[in-house]
Structure formats: C-alpha cells, structure tokens
DSSP file (Angstrom, degrees, kcal/mol; ACC not computed):
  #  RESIDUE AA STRUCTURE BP1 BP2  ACC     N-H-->O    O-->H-N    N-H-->O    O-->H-N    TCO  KAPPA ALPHA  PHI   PSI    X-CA   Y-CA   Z-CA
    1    1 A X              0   0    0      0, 0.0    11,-0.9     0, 0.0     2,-0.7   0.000 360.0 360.0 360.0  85.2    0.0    0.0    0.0
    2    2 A X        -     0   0    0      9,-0.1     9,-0.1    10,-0.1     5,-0.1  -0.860 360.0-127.6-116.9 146.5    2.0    3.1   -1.3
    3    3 A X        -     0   0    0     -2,-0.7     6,-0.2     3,-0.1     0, 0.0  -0.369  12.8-144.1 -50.6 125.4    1.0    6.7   -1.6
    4    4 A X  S    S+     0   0    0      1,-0.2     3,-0.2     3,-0.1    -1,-0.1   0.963  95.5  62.4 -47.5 -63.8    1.7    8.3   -5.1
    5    5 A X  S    S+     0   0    0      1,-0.2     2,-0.7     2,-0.1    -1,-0.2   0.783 108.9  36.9 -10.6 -58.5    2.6   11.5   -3.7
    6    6 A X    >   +     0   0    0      1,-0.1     3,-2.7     2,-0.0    -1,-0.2  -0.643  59.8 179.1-125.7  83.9    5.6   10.3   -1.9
    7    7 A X  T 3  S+     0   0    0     -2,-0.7    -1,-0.1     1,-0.2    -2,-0.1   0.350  83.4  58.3 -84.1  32.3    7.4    7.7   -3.7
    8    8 A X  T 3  S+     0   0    0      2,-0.1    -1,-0.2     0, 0.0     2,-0.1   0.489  79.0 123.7-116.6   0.7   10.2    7.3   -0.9
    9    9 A X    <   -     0   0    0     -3,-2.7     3,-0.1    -6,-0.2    -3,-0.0  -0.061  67.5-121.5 -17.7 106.2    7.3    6.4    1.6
   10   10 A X        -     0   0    0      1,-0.1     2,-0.5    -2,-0.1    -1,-0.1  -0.420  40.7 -91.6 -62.4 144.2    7.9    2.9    3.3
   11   11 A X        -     0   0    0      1,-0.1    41,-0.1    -9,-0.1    -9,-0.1  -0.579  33.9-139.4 -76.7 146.3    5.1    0.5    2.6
   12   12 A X  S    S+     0   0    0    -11,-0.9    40,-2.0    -2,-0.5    41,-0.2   0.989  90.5  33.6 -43.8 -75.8    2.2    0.8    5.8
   13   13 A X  E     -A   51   0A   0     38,-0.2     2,-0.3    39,-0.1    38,-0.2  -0.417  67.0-170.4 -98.1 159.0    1.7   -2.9    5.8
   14   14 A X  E     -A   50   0A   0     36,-0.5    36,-2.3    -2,-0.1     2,-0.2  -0.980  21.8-140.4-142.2 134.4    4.4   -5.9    5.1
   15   15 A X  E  >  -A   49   0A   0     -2,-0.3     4,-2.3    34,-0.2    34,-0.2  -0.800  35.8 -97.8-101.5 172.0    2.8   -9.7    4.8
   16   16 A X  H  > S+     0   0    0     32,-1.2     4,-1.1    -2,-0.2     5,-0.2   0.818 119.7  54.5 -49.8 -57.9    4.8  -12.4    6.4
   17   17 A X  H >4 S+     0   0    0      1,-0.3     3,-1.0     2,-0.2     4,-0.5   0.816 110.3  39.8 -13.1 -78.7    6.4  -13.3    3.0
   18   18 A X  H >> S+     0   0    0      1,-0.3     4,-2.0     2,-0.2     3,-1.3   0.847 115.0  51.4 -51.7 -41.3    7.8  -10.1    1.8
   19   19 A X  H 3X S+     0   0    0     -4,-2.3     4,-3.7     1,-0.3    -1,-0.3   0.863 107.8  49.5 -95.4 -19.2    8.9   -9.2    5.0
   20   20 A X  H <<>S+     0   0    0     -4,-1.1     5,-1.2    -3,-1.0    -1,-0.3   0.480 113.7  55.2 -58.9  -8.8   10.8  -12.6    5.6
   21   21 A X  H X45S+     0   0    0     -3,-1.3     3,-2.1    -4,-0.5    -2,-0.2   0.955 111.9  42.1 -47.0 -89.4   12.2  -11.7    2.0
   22   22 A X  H 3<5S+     0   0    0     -4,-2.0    -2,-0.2     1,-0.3    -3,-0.1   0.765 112.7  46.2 -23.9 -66.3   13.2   -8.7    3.4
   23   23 A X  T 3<5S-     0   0    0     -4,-3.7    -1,-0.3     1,-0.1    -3,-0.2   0.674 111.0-112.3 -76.9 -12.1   14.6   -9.7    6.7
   24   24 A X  T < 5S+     0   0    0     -3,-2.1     2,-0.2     1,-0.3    -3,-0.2   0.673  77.7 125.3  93.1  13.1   16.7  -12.7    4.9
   25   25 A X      < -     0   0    0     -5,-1.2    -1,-0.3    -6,-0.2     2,-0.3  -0.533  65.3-115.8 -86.6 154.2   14.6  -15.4    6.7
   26   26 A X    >>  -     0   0    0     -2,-0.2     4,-2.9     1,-0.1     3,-2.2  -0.817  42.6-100.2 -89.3 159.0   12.7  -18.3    5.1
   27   27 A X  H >> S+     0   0    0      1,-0.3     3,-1.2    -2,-0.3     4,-1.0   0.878 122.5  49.2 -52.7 -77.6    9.2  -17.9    5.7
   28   28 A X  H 34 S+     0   0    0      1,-0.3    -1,-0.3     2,-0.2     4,-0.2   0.550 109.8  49.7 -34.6 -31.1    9.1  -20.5    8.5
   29   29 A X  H X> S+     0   0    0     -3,-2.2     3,-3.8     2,-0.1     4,-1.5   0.908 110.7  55.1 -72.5 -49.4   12.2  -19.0   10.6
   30   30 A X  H <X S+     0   0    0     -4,-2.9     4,-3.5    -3,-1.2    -2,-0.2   0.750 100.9  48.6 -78.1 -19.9   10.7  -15.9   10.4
   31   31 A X  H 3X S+     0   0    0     -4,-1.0     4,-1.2    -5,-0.2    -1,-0.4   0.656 110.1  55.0 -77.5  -5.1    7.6  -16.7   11.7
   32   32 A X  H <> S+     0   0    0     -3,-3.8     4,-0.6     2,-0.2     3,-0.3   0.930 111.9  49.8 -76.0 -56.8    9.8  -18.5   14.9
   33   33 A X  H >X S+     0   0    0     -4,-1.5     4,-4.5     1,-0.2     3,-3.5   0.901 108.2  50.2 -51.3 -57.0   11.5  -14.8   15.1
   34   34 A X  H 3X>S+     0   0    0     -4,-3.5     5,-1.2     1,-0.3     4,-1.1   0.777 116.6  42.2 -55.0 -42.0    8.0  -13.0   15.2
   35   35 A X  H 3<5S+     0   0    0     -4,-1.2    -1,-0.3    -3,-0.3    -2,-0.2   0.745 118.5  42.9 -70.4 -17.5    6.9  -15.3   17.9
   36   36 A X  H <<5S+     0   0    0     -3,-3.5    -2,-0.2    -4,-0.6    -3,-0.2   0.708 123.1  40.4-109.1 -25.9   10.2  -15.3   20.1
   37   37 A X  H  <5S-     0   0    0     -4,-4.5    -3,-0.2    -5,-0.2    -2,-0.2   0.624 100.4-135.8 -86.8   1.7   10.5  -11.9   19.6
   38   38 A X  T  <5 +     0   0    0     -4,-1.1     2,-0.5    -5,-0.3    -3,-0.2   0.868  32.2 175.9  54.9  63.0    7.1  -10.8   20.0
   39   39 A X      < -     0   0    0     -5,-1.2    -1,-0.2     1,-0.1     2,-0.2  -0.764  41.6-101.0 -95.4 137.0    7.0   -8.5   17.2
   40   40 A X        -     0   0    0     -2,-0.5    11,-0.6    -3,-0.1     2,-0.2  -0.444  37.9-159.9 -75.5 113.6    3.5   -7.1   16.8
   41   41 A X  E     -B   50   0A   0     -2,-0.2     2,-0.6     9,-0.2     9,-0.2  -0.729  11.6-149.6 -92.6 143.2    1.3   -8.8   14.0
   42   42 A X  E     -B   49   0A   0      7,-2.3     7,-1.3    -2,-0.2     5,-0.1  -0.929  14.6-153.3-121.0  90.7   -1.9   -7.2   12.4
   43   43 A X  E     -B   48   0A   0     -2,-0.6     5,-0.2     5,-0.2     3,-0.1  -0.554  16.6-176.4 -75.9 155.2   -4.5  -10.4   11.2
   44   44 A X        -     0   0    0      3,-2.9     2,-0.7    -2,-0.0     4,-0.1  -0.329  60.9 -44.4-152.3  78.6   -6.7   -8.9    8.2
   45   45 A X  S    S-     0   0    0      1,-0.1    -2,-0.0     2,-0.1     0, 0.0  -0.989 126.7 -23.5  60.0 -92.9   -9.1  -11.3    7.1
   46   46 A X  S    S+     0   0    0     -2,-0.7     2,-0.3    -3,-0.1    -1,-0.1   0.008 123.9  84.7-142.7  24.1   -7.5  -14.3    7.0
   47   47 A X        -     0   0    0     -5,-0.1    -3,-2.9   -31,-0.0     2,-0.4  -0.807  60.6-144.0-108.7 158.1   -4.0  -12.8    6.6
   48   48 A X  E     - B   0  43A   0     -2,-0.3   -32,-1.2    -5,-0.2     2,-0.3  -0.971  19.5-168.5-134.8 155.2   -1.6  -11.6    8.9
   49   49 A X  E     -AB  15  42A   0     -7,-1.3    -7,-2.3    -2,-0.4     2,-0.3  -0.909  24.4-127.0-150.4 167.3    1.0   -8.5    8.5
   50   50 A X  E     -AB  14  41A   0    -36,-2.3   -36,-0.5    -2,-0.3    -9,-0.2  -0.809  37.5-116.7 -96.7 128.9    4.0   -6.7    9.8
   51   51 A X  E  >  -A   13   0A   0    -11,-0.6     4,-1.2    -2,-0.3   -38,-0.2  -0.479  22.7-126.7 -57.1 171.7    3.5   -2.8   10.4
   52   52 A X  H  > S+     0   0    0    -40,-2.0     4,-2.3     2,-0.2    -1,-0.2   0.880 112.7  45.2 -93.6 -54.8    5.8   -1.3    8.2
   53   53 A X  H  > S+     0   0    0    -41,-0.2     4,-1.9     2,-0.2    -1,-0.1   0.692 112.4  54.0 -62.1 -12.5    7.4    0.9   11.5
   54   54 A X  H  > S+     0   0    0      3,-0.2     4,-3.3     2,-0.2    -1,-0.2   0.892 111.6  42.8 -70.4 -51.6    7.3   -2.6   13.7
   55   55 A X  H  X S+     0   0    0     -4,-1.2     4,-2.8     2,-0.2    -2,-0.2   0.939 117.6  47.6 -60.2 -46.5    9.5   -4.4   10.8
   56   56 A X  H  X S+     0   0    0     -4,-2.3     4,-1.7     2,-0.2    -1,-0.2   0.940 114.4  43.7 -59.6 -56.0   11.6   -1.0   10.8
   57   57 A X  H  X S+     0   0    0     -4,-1.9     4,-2.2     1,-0.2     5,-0.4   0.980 118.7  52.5 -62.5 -60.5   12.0   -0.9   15.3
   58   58 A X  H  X S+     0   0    0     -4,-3.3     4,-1.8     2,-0.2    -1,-0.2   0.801 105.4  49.4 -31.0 -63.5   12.7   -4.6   14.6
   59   59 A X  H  X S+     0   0    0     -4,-2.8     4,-2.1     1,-0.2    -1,-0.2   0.840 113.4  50.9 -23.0 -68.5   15.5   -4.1   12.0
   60   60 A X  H  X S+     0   0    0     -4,-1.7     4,-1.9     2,-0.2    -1,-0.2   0.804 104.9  46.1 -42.5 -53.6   17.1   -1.8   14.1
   61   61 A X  H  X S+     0   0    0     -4,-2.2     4,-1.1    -3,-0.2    -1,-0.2   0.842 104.9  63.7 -64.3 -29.8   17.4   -3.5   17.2
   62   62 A X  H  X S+     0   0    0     -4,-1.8     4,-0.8    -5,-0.4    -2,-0.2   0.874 107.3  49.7 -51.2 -46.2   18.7   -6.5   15.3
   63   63 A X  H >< S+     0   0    0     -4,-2.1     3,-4.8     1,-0.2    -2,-0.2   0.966 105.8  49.5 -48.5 -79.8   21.6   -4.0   14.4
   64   64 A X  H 3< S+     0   0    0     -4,-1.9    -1,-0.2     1,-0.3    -2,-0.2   0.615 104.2  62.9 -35.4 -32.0   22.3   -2.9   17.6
   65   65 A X  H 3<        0   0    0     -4,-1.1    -1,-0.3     1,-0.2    -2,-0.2   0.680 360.0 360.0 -67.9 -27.5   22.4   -6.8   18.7
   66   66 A X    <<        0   0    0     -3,-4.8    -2,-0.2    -4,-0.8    -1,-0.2   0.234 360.0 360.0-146.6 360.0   25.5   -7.5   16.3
C-alpha cells in the first residue's frame, strides 16, 4: 500500500512473505522470530501482516544486537 505523492514512503503494511524476504529469513524462521521476539502482528481477514514501523524498530534493534 503506497502513496503516489511520496514515492520514498515505506510501505504501511508488510505480509509475512515479503517481509521474511526482506529480513533474509525463510518464511518459517521468520515466523519463529515474530513469535520469540514478540514483534506485533496485524491479522486482516485471513492474513496476517507486519506494520511497516514494527519491521523497521525490529531491523534496528537486530543491528544494535551484532
């Protein structure tokens, strides 16, 4: 979901996929991380998704770890 306006905008929403893409997990670690780290999940219908600033504070701290 991105805004035309502002095409350096971070997407709002991330679904598990992408964002286990992202983060360099396979789908199935990543969902291990999201539960042992208790990173805040959004269900929407019958999907569930990452905020786009939860994935970000995640990212970060992961830095800070290593």
């Amino acid at each position: 979901m991105e805004t035309s306006d502002n095409p350096q905008r971070k997407k709002m929403f991330l679904d598990i996929p992408n964002a286990a893409e992202l983060a360099g997990f396979s789908i199935r670690h990543f969902r291990r991380v999201i539960e042992e780290e208790r990173i805040p999940i959004v269900q929407i219908g019958r999907k569930f998704f990452i905020l786009g600033r939860d994935f970000e504070n995640w990212q970060e701290t992961r830095r800070d770890k290593h």
